[in-house]
C-alpha positions in Angstrom: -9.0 2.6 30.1 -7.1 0.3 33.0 -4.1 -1.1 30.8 -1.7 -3.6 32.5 1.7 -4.7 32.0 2.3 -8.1 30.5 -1.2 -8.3 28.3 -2.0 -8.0 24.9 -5.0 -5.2 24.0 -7.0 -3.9 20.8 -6.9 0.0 21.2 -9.4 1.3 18.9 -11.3 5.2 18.5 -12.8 6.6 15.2 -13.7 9.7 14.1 -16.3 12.1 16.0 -19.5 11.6 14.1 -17.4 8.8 12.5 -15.7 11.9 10.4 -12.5 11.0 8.9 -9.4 11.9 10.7 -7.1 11.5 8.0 -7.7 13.6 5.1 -4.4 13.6 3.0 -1.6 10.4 2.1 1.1 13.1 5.0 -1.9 13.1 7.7 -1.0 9.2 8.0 2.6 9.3 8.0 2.3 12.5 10.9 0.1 10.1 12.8 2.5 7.3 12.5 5.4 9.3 13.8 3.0 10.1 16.8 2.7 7.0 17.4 6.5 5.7 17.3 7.0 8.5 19.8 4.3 8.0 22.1 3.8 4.4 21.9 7.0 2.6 21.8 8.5 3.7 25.2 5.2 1.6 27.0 4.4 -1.3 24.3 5.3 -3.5 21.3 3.5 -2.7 18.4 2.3 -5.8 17.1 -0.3 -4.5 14.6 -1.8 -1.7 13.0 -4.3 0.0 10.6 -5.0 3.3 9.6 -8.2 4.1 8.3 -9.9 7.2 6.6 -12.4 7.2 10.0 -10.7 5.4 12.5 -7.4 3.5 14.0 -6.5 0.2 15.2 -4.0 -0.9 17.3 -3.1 -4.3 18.7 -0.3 -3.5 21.1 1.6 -5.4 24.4 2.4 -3.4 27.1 5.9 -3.4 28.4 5.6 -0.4 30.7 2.2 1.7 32.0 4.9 4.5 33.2 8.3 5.8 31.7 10.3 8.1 33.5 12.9 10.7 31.7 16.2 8.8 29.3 13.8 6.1 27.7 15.9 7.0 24.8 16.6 9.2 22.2 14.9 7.7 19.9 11.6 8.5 22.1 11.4 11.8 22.6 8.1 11.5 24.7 10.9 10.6 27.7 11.3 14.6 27.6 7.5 14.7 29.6 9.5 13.6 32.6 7.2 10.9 34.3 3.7 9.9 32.6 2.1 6.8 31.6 0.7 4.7 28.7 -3.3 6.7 29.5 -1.8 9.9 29.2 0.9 9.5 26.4 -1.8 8.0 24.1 -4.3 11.2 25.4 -1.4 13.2 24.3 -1.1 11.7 20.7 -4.6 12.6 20.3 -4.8 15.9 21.1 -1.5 16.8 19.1 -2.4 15.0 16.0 -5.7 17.2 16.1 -4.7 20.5 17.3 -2.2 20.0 14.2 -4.7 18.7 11.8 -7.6 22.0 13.0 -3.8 24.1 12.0 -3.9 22.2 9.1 -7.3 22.8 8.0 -8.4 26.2 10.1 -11.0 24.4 11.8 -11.4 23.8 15.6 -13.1 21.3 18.1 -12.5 18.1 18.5 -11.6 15.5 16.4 -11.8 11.8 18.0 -14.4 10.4 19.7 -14.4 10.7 23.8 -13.1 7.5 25.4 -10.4 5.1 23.2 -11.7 1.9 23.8 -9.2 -0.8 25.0 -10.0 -4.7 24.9 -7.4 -7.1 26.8 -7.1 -9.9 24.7 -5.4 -11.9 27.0 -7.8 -12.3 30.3 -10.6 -14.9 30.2 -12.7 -12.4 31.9 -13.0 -9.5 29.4 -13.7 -12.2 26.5 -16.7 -13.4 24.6 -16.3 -17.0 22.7 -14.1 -16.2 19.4 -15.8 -16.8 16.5 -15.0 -17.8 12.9 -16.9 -17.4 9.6 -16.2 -20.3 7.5 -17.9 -21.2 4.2 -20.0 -23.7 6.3 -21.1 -20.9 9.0 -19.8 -19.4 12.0 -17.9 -22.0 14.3 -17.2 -21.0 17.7 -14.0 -21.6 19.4 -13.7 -21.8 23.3 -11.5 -24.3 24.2 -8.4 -21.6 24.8 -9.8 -17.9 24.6 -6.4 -16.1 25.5 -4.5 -17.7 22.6 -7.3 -17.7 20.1 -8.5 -13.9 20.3 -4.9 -12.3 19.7 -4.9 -13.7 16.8 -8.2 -13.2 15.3 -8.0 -9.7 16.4 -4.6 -9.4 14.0 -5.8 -10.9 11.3 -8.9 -8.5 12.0 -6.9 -5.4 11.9 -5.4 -6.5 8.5 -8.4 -7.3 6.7 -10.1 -4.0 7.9 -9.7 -2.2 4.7 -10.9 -4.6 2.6 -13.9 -5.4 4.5 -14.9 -1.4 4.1 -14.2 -1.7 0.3 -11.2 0.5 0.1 -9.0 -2.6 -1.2 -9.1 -5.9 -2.7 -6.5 -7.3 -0.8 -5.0 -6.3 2.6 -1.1 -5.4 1.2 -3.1 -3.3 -1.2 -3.7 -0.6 2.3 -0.2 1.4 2.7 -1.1 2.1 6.0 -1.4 -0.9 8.1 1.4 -3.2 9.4 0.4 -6.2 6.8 3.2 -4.8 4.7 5.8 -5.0 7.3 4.8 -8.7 7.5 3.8 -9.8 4.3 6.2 -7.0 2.3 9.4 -5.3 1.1 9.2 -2.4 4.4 12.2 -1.3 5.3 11.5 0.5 8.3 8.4 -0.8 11.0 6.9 0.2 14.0 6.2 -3.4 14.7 8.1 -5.7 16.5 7.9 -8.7 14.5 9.9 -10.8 16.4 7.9 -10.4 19.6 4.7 -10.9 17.2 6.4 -14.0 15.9 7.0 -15.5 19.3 3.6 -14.6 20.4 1.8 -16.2 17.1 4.1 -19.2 17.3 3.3 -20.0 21.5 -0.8 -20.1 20.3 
């Protein structure tokens, strides 16, 4: 996973054997601390969602490497030098040498390899698509704005595409709430999100 400064991606791993990785309402909010810890110091959060079997994350990077005094509110600044690779890796393993504590059970709990789409280079890109009531319509006039985008409003509607909601502020754990609802506190950066949405 080659991330680079300056570019949007859609981080993404599931469960092995697509098990779930979440198994209680606390596993969620444990994860979600993880991530404010290790993810923050390298990248604005833009969107999220937490599923039973899997995660998304739509994130810009910021930084690939942090050295010590990020802050105090980012205690992963106490590794000393590292970079976004590693401190996700770390996240990982944490959250499940925690949740085999949790449960008494050992081995590993996420697939090998999170996946990692740019969403901003031409290159890495397929025409976006759109499902309409008239079909799908393909867009490819300007991939790099259109795919950001689709892939947040993707991330969103993830749990009510699996059936687990009727509508997307119904999922606690996804960052639709801190955009369409009353959350106080967000891992999201809205106004970076805002800027981002508004220059497509």
């Amino acid at each position: 996973m080659q991330l680079e400064e300056g570019h949007i991606y859609h981080i993404y791993n599931q469960g092995n054997n697509r098990q779930k990785i979440f198994f209680e309402n606390e596993n969620y909010h444990f994860f979600l601390k993880k991530m404010q810890i290790h993810l923050l110091p390298y990248c604005n959060i833009l969107a999220y969602c937490l599923m039973p079997n899997h995660f998304h994350w739509m994130v810009e990077v910021t930084h690939t490497h942090t050295t010590h005094g990020v802050s105090q509110s980012h205690p992963v600044s106490s590794l000393g030098n590292t970079n976004l690779n590693n401190s996700i890796g770390i996240l990982l393993r944490s959250y499940t040498r925690a949740m085999n504590k949790r449960f008494n059970q050992s081995g590993s709990l996420f697939r090998d390899g999170t996946k990692a789409i740019c969403l901003t280079k031409n290159d890495e890109l397929s025409p976006p698509f759109f499902n309409t009531e008239f079909g799908t319509l393909i867009n490819v006039e300007i991939p790099e704005k259109a795919y950001p985008l689709i892939c947040f409003n993707y991330i969103h509607n993830n749990p009510v595409k699996s059936g687990l909601v009727k509508k997307p502020q119904d999922w606690e754990f996804s960052s639709y709430l801190d955009y369409h609802g009353n959350r106080k506190e967000s891992l999201v950066n809205k106004e970076r999100t805002h800027t981002l949405i508004e220059n497509l």
